[in-house]
matplotlib code that plots the C-alpha trace (Angstrom):
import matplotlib.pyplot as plt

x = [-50.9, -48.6, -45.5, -46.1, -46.3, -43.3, -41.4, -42.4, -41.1, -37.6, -37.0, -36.8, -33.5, -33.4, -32.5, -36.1, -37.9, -37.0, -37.8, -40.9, -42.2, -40.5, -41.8, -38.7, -38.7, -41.2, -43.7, -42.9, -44.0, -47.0, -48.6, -48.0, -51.1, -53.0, -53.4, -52.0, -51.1, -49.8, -46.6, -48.7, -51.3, -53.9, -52.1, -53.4, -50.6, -50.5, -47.8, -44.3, -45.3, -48.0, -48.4, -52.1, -51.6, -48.7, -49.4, -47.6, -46.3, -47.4, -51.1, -52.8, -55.6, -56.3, -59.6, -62.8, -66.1, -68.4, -72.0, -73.6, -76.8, -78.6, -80.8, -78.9, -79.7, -79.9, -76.6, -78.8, -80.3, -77.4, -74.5, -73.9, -76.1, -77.3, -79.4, -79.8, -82.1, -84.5, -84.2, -85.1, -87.9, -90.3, -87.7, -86.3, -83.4, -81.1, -80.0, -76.9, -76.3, -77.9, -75.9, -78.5, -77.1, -79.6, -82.7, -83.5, -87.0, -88.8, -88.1, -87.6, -91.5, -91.1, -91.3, -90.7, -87.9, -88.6, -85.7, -86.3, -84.5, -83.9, -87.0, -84.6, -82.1, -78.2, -75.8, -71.9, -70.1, -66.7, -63.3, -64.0, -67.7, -69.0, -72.5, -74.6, -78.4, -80.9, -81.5, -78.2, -77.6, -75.6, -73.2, -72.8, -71.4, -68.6, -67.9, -64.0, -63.4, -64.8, -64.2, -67.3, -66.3, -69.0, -67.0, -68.2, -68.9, -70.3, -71.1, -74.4, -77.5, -79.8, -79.5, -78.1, -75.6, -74.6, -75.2, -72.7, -70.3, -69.4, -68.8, -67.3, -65.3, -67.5, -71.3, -72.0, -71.9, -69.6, -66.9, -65.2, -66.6, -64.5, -64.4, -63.3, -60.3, -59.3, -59.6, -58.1, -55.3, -54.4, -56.5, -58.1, -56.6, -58.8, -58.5, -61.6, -63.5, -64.2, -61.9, -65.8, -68.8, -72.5, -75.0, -78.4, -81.0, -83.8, -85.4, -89.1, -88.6, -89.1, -86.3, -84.1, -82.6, -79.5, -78.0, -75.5, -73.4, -72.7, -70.5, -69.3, -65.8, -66.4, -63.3, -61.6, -61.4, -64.7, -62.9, -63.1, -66.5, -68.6, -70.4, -73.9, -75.2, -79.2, -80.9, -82.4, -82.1, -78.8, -76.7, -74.8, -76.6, -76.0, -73.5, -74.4, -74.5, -77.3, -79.2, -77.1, -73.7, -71.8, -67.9, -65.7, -68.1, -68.3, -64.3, -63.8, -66.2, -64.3, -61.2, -62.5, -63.4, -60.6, -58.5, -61.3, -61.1, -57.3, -57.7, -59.9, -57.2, -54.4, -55.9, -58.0, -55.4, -59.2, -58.2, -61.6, -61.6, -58.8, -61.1, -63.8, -61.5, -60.6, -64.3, -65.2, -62.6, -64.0, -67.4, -65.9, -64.0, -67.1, -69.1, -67.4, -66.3, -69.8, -71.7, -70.2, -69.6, -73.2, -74.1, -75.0, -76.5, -73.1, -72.5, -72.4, -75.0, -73.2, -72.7, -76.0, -77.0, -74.4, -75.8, -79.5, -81.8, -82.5, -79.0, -80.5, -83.2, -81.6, -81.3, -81.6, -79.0, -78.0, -77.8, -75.5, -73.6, -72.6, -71.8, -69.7, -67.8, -67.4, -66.4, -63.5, -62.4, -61.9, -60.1, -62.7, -60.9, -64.1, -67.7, -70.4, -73.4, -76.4, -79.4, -82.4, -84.7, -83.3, -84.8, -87.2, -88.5, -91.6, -92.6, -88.6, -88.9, -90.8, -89.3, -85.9, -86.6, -87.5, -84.2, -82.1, -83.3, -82.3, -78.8, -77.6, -77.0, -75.5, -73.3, -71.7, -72.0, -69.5, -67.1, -67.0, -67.5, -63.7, -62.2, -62.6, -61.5, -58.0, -59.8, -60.5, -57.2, -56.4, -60.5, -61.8, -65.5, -67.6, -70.4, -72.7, -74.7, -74.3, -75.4, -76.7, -80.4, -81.1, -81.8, -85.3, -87.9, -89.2, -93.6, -95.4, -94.1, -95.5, -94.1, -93.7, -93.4, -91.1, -89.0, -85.8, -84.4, -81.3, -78.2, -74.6, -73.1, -72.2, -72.8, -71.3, -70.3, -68.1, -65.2, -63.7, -60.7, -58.0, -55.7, -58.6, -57.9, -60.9, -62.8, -64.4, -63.0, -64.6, -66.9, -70.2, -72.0, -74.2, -76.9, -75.5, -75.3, -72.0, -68.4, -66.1, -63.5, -61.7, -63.8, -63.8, -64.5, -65.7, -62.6, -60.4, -62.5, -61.4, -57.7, -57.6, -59.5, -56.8, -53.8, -55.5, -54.9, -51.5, -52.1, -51.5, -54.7, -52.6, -50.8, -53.6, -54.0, -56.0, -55.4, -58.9, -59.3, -56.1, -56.4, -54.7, -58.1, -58.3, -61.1, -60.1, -60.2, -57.7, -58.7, -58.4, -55.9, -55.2, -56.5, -53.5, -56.0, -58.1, -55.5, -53.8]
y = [11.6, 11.8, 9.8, 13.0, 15.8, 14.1, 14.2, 17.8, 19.3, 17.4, 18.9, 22.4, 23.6, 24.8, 28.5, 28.2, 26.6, 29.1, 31.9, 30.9, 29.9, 33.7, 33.2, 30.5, 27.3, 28.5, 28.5, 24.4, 23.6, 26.5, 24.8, 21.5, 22.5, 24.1, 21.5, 18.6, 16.5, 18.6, 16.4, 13.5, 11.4, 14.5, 17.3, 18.6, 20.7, 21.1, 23.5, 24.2, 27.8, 26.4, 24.9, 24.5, 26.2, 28.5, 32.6, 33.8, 36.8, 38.2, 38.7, 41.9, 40.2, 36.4, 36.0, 37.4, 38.2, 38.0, 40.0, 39.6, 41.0, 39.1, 40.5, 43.3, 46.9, 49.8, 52.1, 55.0, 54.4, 53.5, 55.1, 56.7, 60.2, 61.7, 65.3, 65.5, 62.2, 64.6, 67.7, 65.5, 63.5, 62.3, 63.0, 60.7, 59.2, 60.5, 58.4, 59.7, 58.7, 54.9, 54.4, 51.7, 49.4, 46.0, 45.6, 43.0, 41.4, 43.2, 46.2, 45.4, 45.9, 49.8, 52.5, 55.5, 55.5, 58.4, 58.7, 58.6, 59.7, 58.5, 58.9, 58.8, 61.8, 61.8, 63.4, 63.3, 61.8, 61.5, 62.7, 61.6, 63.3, 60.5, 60.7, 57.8, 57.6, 58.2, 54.3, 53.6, 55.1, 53.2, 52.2, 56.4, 56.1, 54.2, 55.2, 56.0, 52.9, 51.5, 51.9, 52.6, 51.5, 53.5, 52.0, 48.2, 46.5, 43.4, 41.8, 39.9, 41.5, 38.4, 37.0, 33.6, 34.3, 37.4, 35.9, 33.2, 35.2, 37.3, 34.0, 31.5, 34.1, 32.4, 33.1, 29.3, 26.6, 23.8, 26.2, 26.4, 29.0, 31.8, 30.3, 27.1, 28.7, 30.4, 27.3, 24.7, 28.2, 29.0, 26.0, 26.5, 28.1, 25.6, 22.1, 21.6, 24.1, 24.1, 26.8, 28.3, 28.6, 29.8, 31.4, 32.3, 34.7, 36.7, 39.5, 40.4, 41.9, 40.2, 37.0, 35.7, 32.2, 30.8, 27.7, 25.5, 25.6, 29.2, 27.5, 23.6, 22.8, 22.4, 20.6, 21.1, 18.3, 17.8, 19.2, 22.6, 22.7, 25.7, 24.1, 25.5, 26.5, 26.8, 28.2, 25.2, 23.2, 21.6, 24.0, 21.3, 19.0, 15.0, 16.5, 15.0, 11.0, 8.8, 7.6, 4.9, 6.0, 8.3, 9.3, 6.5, 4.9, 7.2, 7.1, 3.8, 3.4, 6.0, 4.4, 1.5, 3.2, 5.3, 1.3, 0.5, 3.6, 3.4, 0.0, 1.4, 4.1, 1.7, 0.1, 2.6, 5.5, 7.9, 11.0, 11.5, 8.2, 10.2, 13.6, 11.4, 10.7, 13.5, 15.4, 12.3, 13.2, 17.3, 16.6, 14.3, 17.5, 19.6, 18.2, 19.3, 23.1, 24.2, 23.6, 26.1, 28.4, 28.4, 29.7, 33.3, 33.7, 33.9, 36.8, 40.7, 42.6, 45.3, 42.9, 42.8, 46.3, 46.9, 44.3, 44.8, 42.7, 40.3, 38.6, 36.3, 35.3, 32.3, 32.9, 36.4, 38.8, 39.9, 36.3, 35.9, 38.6, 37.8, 34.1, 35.1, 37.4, 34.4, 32.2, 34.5, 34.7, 31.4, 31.0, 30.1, 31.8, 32.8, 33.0, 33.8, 35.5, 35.9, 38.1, 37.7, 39.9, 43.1, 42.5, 45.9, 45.9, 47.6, 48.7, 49.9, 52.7, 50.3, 47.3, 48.8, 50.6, 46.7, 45.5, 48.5, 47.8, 44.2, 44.9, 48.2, 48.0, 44.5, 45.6, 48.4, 46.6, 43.5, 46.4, 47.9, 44.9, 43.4, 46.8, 46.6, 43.4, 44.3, 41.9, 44.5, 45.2, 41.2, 40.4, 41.8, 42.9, 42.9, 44.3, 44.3, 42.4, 41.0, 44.4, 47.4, 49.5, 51.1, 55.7, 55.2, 53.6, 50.3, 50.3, 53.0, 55.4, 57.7, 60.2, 58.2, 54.5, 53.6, 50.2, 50.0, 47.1, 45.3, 47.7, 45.6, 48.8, 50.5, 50.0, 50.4, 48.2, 48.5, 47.1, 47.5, 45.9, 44.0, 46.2, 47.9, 52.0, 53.6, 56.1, 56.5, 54.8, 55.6, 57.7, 57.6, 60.2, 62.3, 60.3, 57.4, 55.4, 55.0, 55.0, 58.0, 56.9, 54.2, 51.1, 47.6, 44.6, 41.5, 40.0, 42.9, 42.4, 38.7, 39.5, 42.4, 40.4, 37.6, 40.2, 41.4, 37.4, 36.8, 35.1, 36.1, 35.6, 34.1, 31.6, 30.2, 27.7, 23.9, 21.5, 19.9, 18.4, 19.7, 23.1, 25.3, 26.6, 29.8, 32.2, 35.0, 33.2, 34.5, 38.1, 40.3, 42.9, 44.0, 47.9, 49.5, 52.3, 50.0, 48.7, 51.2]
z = [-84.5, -81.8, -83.8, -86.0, -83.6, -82.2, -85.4, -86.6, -83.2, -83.2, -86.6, -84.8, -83.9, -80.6, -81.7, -83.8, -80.8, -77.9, -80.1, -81.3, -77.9, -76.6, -73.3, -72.5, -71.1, -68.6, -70.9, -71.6, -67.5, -68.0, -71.1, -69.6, -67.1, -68.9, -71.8, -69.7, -72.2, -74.7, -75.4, -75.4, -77.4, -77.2, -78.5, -82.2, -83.4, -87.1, -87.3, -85.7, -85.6, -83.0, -79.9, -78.1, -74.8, -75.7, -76.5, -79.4, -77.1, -74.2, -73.9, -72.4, -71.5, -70.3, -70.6, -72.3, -70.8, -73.9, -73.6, -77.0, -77.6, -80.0, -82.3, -83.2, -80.8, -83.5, -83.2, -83.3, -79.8, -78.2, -78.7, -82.0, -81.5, -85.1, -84.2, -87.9, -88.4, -85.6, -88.0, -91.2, -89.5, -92.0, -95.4, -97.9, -97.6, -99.7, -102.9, -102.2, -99.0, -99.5, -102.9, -103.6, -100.7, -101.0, -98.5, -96.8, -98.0, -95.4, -96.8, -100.4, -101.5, -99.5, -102.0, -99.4, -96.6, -94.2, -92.1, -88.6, -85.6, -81.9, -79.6, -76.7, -76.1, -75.6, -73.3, -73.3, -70.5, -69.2, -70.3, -73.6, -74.1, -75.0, -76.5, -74.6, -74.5, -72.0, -72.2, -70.7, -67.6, -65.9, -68.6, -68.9, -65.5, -66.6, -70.2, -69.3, -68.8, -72.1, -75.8, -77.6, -81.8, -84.1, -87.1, -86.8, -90.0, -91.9, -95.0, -93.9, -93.7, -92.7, -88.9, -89.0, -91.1, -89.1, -86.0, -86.8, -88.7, -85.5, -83.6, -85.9, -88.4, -91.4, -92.4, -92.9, -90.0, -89.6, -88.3, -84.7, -82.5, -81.0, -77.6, -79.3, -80.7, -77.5, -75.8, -78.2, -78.8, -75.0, -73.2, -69.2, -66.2, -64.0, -64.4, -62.5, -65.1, -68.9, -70.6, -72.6, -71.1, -72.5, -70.3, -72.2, -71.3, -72.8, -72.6, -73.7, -77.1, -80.6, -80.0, -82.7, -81.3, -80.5, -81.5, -80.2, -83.6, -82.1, -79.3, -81.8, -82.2, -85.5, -86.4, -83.6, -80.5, -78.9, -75.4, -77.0, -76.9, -75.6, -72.0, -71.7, -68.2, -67.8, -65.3, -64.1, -60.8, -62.6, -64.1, -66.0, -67.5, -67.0, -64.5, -60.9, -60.3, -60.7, -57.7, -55.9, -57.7, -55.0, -56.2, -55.4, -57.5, -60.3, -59.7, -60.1, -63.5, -65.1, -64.2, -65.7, -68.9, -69.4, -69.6, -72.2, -74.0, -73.9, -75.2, -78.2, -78.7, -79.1, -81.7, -83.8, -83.3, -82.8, -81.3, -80.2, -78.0, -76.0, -76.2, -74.7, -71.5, -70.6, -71.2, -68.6, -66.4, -66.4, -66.0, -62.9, -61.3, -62.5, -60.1, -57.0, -58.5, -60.2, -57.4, -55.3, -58.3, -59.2, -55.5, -55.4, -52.1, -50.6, -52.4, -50.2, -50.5, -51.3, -54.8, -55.1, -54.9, -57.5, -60.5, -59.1, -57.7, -60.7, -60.1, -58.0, -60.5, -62.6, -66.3, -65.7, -67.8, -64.4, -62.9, -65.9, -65.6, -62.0, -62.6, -65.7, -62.9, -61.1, -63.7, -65.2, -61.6, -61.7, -64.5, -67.0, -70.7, -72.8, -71.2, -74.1, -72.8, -75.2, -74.4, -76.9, -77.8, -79.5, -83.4, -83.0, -86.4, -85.2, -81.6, -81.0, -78.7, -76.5, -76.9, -76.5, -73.2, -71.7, -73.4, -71.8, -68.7, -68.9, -69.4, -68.7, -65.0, -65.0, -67.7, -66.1, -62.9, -64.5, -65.4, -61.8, -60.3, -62.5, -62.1, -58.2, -57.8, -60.0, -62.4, -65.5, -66.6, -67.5, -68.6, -71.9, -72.0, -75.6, -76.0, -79.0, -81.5, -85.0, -87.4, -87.1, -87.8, -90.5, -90.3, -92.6, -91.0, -91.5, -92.1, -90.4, -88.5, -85.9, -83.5, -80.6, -82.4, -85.2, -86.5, -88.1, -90.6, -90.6, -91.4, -92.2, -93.1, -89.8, -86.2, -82.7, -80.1, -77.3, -75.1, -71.7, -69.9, -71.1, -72.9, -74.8, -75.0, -73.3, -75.6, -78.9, -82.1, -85.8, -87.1, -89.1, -91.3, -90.4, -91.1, -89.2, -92.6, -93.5, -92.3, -92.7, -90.4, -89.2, -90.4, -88.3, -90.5, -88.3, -89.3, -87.9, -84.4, -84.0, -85.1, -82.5, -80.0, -80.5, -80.2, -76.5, -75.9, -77.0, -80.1, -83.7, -85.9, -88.7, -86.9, -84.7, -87.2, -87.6, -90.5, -91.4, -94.7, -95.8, -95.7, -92.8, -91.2, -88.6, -86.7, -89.8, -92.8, -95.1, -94.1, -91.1, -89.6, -86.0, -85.1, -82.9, -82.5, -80.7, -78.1, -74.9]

ax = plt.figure().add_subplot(projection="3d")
ax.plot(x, y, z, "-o")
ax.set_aspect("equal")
plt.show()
């Protein structure tokens, strides 16, 4: 491996190789510490278009805060306001307007689908009049300085695959998760910390689970894996010493096995056997940086006033939200947050009012909290889950209590920080079914998203079993209209 990265990169002239890099020599030193051995036996280049560590051109944003809410919150409660679903309570949906899209096999045996509109009213808010719902208070209060996309769509209408579409770029597993491909495409800006993290919570609504293929490497190095965080006594797992081993102990072992592992290397040519080092040689600096990270109680009270009192109750949303704060302060690239609990198939005016509360504040407190600290304008907040609801409601309905089924066609999430253009981008009917403006496809999102970082979605490439593999597939195109 490293005879052949060698050879590939001498082959470049040095016209092609300055250009390419476009940042200038600089950038050789700069990628240097953030992938340290990047001109060494661990780099995994497969292309002279690429080098781990490097930005394509200059980014906008440098790291990505990562909210998604699992379970998929209907559009139609949040954020995209449709007065004529209220007018039409009770009717048909038009065959018109469905165009005999597919249900899922909740809905499949239903012979009537009365469309049904929000229980919760609207208001417009800022300099863009943004329509936001009663549910979401706090996120009103800072709706200039997000985009709210109406125009968000998907092929998958079941869960899993949806779920894992929106963070691997394919429907099936096996694939390397979005915070893999930032990290194995621009690497940490702490030694001491992993460049992705996962934080979990949940709230008290109907739960679809997570998964740790969400966060793999897939085929990517081990290092790039996602590093979970519970909300337990040990943040890290496996991460402090045993009883009896204090560091120059645990120093001198892993000196010991790095010699043994070299060894190994030297004679199998593994890559992983090198991966293995140096995810020995984190967890080692781990231990002295996630400690203090993990510590909230230092934190003003004026901090926690702003995300609400729950931020000091572990595995909390708002715990999570504050520790993801802390960790993109530090120089963590990608933190994933997922809150459970938003699949309101029945029960949704209830159920949703618990979720809301869950989130909203700490949501809109991360984006005041960034913006205050001159932090918003290089992190990129997301917001949203994996589809949308459906307009008709799903089994009985009643003036006060309705469900909604899965809906791939159209949905709204939104984004903040980063290069992002405050505002409102797309447009759905007025039956909040289909898009008449301005679509996003999944794999427009993660090209976009990977603009904001510096990177170009076709180039950010990995050769696995000899195909040229990357977060978009063979699809995807960046949205100007999305970027300031």
């Amino acid at each position: 491996m490293k005879n052949e990265f060698i050879e590939r990169h001498l082959n470049m002239n040095r016209r092609k190789f300055l250009s390419q890099l476009s940042l200038g020599v600089g950038s050789l030193a700069l990628g240097s510490l953030l992938i340290p051995d990047i001109f060494g036996k661990g780099a995994a280049a497969e292309d002279a278009a690429f080098i781990p560590g490097m930005p394509h051109f200059a980014p906008k944003a440098k790291r990505i805060i990562y909210l998604f809410q699992n379970g998929a919150p209907s559009q139609l409660e949040t954020f995209d306001y449709k007065p004529k679903l209220r007018q039409m309570m009770g009717q048909e949906l038009p065959a018109s307007i469905r165009m005999g899209q597919r249900l899922t096999g909740m809905t499949s045996a239903q012979t009537s689908f009365p469309l049904v509109g929000s229980y919760y009213d609207f208001k417009q808010y800022g300099e863009s009049r943004a329509w936001v719902s009663d549910l979401f208070p706090h996120t009103a209060k800072v709706v200039d300085d997000i985009c709210i996309v109406k125009s968000m769509f998907t092929e998958a209408i079941n869960h899993d695959p949806a779920l894992t579409f929106f963070q691997t770029g394919a429907q099936q597993g096996n694939r390397a998760s979005f915070g893999s491909w930032m990290s194995y495409g621009l690497g940490s800006e702490n030694k001491n910390l992993p460049a992705f993290c996962v934080l979990l919570s949940r709230g008290k609504g109907n739960g679809q689970g997570v998964y740790s293929k969400l966060w793999s490497n897939g085929f990517l190095d081990s290092i790039h894996q996602g590093v979970q965080f519970s909300s337990g006594e040990n943040p890290v797992l496996y991460l402090n010493n045993p009883e009896g081993i204090d560091m120059a102990n645990r120093r001198q072992m892993l000196d010991q096995l790095a010699a043994l592992n070299d060894q190994s290397y030297k004679e199998f040519g593994d890559p992983e056997i090198n991966t293995k080092i140096q995810q020995y040689e984190m967890a080692y600096r781990m231990q002295t940086a996630v400690p203090e990270l993990t510590d909230l109680s230092k934190e003003s009270d004026d901090i926690i006033k702003l995300y609400g009192p729950n931020c000091l109750v572990p595995g909390t949303f708002a715990a999570n939200c504050l520790l993801a704060r802390k960790l993109s302060e530090s120089g963590v690239r990608f933190i994933q947050l997922y809150h459970q609990g938003w699949d309101q198939h029945g029960n949704l005016p209830n159920e949703m009012a618990g979720q809301a509360r869950d989130v909203d504040q700490a949501s809109a407190a991360l984006i005041t909290d960034l913006k205050q600290r001159g932090l918003l304008d290089e992190t990129l907040v997301i917001w949203g889950g994996e589809f949308g609801r459906t307009n008709f409601c799903q089994g009985k309905m009643t003036a006060d209590n309705y469900g909604r089924d899965h809906h791939p066609r159209c949905f709204s999430i939104w984004m903040a920080g980063g290069g992002v253009k405050p505002g409102v981008y797309g447009e759905t009917d007025e039956f909040g079914y289909n898009i008449i403006k301005d679509p996003v496809h999944v794999h427009d999102f993660h090209a976009t998203v990977l603009h904001l970082m510096g990177l170009d979605h076709e180039k950010l490439t990995f050769k696995h079993q000899g195909r040229r593999y990357r977060l978009t597939d063979v699809a995807g195109k960046v949205i100007p209209g999305l970027m300031a």
